[in-house]
C-alpha positions as CSV (number, residue, x, y, z in Angstrom):
1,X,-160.5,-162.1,72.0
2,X,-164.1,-163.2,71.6
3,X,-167.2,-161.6,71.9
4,X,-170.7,-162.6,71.7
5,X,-172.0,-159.6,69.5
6,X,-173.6,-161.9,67.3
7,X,-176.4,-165.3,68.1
8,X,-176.6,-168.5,66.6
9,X,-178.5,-167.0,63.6
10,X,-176.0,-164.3,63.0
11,X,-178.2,-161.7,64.1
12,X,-176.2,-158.4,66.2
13,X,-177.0,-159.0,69.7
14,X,-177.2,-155.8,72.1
15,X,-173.2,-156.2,72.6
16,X,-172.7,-154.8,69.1
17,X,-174.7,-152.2,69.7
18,X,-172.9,-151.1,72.7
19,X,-169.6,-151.6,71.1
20,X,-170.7,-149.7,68.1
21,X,-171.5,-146.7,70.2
22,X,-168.8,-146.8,72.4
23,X,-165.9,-146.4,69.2
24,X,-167.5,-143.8,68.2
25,X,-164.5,-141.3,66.9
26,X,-166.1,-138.5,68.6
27,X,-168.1,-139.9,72.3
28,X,-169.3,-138.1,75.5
29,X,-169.4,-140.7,78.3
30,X,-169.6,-140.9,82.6
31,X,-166.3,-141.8,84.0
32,X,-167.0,-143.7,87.3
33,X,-163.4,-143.9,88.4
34,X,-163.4,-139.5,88.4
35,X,-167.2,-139.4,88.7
36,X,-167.5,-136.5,85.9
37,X,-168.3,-136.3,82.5
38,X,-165.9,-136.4,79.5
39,X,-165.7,-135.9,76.2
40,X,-163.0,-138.3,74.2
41,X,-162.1,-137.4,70.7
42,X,-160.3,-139.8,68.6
43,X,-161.0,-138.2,65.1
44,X,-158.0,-136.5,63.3
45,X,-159.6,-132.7,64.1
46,X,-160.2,-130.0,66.9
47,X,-163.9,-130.8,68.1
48,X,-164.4,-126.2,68.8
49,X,-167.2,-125.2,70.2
50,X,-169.1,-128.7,71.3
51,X,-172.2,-128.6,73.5
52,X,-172.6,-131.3,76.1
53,X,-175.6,-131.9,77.9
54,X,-176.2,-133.9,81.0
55,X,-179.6,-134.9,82.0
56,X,-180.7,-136.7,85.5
57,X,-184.2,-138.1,85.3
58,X,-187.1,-138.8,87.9
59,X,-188.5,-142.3,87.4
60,X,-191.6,-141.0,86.3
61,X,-189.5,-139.0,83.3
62,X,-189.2,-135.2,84.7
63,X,-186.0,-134.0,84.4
64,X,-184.3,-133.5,87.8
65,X,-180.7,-132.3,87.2
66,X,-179.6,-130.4,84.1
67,X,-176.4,-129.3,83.2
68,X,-175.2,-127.4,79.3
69,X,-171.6,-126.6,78.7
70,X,-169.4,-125.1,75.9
71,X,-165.9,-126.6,75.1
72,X,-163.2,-127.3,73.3
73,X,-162.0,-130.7,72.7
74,X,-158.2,-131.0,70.5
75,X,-157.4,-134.1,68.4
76,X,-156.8,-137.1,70.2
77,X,-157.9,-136.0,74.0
78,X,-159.9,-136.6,76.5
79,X,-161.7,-132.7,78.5
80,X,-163.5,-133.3,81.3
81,X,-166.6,-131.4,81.2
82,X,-167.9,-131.2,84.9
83,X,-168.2,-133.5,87.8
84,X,-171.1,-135.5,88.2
85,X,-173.2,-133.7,90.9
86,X,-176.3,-136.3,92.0
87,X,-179.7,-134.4,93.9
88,X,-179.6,-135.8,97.9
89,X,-183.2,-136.5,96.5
């Protein structure tokens, strides 16, 4: 399998980036499939007590939406935090 996360000149391209981020051992993310917000932890220990934050901005930068939760995430699974609630607005 190729991918293009590097040009012609060798330099990382915004794929590597993105890759980077995503294998992160320890990575909060948007599932679309579930429409809610997860936190997947690949290390090799208990994430106790993590804070996840979700954020939905205006286009002029105001926050709209803002949810904060407290939870535990064991070794090697995926928690859902809370479904992804959009403003009508």
């Amino acid at each position: 399998m190729v991918w293009q996360t590097y040009d012609y000149y060798f330099e990382p391209t915004a794929a590597y980036f993105g890759c980077k981020k995503a294998c992160e051992p320890l990575h909060i993310q948007w599932n679309p499939l579930s429409d809610s917000i997860e936190v997947v932890n690949y290390r090799n220990s208990d994430g106790t007590k993590l804070t996840a934050i979700m954020e939905i901005l205006n286009l002029d930068g105001s926050v709209k939406l803002k949810k904060k939760t407290v939870i535990d995430c064991p070794e090697d699974h995926t928690v859902r935090c809370y479904k992804m609630d959009t403003p009508k607005d």
